[in-house]
C-alpha positions in Angstrom: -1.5 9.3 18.5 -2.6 12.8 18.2 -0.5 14.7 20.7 2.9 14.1 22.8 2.5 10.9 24.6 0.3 8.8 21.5 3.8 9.4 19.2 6.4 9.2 21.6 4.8 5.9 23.2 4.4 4.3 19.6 7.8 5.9 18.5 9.5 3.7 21.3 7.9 0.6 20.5 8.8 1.0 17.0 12.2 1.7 18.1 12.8 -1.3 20.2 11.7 -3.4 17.7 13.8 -2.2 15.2 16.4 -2.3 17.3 16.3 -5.6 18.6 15.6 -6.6 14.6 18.8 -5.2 13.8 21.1 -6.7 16.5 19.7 -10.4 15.6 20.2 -9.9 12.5 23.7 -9.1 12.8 24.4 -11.4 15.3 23.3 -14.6 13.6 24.8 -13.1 10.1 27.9 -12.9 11.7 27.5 -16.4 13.0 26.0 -17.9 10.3 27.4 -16.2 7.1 26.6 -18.4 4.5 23.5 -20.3 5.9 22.2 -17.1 7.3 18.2 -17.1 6.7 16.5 -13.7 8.5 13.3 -13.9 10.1 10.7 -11.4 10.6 10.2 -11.8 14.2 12.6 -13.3 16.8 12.2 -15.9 19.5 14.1 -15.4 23.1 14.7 -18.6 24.8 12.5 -18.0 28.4 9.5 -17.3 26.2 9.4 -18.1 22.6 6.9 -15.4 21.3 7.8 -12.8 23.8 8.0 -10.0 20.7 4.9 -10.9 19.1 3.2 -10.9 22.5 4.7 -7.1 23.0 3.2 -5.9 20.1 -0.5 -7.4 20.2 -0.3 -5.7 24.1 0.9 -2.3 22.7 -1.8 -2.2 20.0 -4.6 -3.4 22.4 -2.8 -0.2 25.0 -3.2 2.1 21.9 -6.5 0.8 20.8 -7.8 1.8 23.8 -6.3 5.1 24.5 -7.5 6.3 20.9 -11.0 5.2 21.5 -11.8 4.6 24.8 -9.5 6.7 27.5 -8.5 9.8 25.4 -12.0 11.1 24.4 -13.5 12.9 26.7 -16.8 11.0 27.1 -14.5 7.6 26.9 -16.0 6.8 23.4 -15.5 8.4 20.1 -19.1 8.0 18.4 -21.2 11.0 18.2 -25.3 10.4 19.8 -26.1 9.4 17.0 -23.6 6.6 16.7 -21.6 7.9 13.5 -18.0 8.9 13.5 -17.9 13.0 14.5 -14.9 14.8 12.4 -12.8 15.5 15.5 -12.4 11.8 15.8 -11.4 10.6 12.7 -8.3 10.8 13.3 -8.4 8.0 16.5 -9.8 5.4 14.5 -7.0 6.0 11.7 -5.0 5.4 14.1 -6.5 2.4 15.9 -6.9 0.9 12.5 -3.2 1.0 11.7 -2.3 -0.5 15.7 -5.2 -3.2 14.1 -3.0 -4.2 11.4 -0.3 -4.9 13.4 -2.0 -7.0 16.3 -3.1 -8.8 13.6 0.2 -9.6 12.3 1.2 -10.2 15.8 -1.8 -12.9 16.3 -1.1 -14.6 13.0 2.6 -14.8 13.0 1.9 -16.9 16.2 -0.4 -19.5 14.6 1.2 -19.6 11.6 4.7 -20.5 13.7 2.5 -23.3 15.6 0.4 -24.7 12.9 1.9 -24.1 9.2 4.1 -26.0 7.4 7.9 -24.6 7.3 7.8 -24.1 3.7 4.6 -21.3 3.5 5.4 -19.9 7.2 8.3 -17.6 6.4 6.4 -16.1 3.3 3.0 -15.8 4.6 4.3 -14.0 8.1 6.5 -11.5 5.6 3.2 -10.9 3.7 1.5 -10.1 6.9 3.8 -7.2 8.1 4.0 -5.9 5.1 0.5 -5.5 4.9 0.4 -4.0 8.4 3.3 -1.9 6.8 1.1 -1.2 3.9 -2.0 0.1 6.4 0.5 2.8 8.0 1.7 4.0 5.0 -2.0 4.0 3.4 -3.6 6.1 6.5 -0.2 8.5 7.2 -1.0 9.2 3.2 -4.6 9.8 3.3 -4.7 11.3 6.6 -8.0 13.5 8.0 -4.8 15.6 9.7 -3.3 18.6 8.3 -1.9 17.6 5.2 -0.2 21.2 4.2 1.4 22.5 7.3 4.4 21.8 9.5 2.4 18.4 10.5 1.7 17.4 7.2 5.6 18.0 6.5 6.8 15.9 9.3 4.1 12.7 7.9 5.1 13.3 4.5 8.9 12.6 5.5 7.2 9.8 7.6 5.5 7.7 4.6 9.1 7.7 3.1 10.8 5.6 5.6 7.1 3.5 6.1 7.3 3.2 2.4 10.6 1.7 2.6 9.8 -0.5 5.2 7.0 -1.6 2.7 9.5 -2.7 0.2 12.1 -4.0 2.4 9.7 -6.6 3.6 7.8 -8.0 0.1 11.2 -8.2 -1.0 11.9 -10.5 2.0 9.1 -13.0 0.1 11.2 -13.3 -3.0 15.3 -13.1 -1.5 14.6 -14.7 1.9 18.3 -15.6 2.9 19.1 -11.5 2.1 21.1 -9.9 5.2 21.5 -6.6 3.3 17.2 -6.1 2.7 16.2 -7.2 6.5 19.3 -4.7 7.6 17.4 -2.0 5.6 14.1 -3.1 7.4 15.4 -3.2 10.8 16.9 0.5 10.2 13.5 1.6 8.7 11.6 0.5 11.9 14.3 1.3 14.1 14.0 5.1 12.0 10.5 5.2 12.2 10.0 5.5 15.8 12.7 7.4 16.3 10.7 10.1 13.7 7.8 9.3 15.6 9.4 10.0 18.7 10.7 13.6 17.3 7.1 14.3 16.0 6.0 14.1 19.7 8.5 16.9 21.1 8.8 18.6 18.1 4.9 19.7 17.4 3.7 19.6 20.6 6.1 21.1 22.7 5.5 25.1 22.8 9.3 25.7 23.1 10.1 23.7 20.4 7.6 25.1 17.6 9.6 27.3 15.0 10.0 30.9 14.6 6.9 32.3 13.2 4.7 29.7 14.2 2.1 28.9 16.9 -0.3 26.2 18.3 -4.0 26.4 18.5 -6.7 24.1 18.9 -9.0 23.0 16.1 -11.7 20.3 16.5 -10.6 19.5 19.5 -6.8 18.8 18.9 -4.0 21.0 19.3 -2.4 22.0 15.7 0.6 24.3 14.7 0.2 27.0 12.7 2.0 29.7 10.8 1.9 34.1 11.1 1.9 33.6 6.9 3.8 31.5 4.2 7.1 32.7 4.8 7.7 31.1 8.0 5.6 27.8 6.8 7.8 27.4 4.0 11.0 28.4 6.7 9.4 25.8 9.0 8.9 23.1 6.8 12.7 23.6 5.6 13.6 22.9 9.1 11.3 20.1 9.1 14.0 18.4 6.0 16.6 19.4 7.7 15.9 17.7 11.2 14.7 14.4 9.1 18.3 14.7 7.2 20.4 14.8 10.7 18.0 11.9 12.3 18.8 9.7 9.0 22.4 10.3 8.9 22.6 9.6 12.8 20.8 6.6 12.2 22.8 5.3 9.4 26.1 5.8 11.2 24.9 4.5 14.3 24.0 1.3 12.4 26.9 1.1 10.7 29.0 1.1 14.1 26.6 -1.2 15.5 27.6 -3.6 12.6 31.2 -3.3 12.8 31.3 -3.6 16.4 29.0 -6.8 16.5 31.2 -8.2 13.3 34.0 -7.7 15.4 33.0 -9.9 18.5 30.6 -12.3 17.3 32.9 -12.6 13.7 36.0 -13.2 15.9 34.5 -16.4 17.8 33.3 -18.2 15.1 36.8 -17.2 13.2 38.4 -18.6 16.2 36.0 -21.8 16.4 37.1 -22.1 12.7 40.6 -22.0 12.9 40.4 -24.3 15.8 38.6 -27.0 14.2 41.1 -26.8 11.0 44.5 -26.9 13.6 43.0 -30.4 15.0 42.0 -32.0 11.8 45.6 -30.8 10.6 47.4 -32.4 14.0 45.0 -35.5 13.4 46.2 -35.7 9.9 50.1 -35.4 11.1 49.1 -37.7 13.9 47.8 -40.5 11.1 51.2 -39.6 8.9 53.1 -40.0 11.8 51.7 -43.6 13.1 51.9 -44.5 9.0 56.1 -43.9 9.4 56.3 -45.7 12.4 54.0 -49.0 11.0 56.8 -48.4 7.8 60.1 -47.9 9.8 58.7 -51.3 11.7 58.3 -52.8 9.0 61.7 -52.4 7.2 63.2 -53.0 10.8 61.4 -56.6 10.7 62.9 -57.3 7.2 66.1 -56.6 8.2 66.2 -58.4 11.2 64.6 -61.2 9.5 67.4 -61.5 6.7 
């Protein structure tokens, strides 16, 4: 993930996941109201596990780009079969695309072979620990920790962090719209940070004023003239993440509206529709009830 192509690849993955999180959600919430219960992952009707399937193929793709196609000798051990420092980095970043094929792989078997009560838990517990991973190697990463990288990571654990939450908390309130909203908007947000990463540190024309990229140990790095312009850059750094967050939230928020307008409408419609034939059935049982009455008091008289 160290360059252009490793964070703008996983940045879309994250984003369509997110994305396509967030517009089930609001779909079947709108539908479904009050019986609403949000899942983790989302079958489509050609091929049930066509998500879960995505992501085990896009860690395996990442996997081996980190440690097999990127290095230049197409393996990242040293002669001597230990770990060299200029490759740390790949496997902390081939153990957090680990965490998630294995949440892929399990929530598969768990949706074939456990009972209905455990599944839903037991699949939240798994992504959150694949959650947990990210945030746990983003925080303790061999990377720069200090400069304008370090910055854009920091910013990074915050929305991972509340993906995190957003997803325990689906354990305990598991009929919540409002926390797997939140999630879907974190995962949607982290790959579009990821994404911005990418450009943003490894594009030459992009790199603030004052700063400059040079290779150390083997990966391309920004650096600053002096502290003046790291302390400038990283202000931009807060800035960027501020106008990425408030995109996202409006965006989200007119996604929601405009869903709960169309999908709200039908079953409104469906609603009122069902209510307007039990009423005419109801008038249509009052009104055979007057007639079986007027015939009766017609017999009587006719009878007397």
């Amino acid at each position: 993930m160290g360059n252009l192509g490793g964070h703008v690849g996983s940045g879309f993955g994250f984003f369509i996941i997110g994305l396509w999180h967030l517009l089930n959600h609001i779909k079947l919430h709108a539908q479904n109201p009050n019986s609403h219960k949000p899942l983790l992952w989302f079958p489509t009707q050609k091929l049930r596990y066509l998500e879960l399937y995505l992501i085990m193929g896009g860690s395996t793709v990442f996997i081996a780009l980190e440690l097999f196609i990127t290095p230049q000798r197409h393996q990242p051990l040293d002669t001597d079969f230990t770990i060299p420092s200029n490759h740390l980095h790949n496997f902390e970043h081939s153990v957090m695309a680990l965490a998630f094929f294995t949440y892929a792989a399990f929530a598969v078997l768990l949706d074939r072979m456990a009972p209905r009560k455990t599944r839903h838990s037991l699949t939240q517990l798994l992504g959150a620990v694949a959650f947990g991973q990210q945030l746990l190697v983003f925080h303790h990463h061999s990377a720069d920790h200090v400069g304008v990288e370090g910055e854009y990571h920091l910013l990074l654990q915050l929305v991972v962090s509340i993906a995190l939450i957003t997803t325990l908390m689906g354990c305990g309130y598991p009929k919540s719209f409002l926390i797997s909203f939140v999630r879907s908007m974190s995962i949607l947000f982290i790959g579009v940070w990821l994404t911005v990463i990418g450009f943003m540190l490894w594009t030459p024309e992009l790199i603030p004023k004052g700063c400059f990229m040079k290779l150390e140990e083997g990966r391309r790095v920004v650096r600053c003239h002096n502290d003046e312009a790291l302390e400038r850059a990283k202000s931009l750094v807060v800035i960027e993440f501020s106008w990425y967050l408030v995109l996202v939230i409006i965006s989200s928020m007119c996604l929601y509206l405009y869903m709960i307008r169309i999908y709200g409408e039908k079953v409104e419609y469906q609603t009122l529709s069902k209510k307007e034939s039990e009423e005419d059935e109801e008038g249509d049982v009052e009104a055979q009830k007057r007639s079986k009455v007027d015939e009766s008091k017609s017999f009587v008289q006719t009878g007397s």
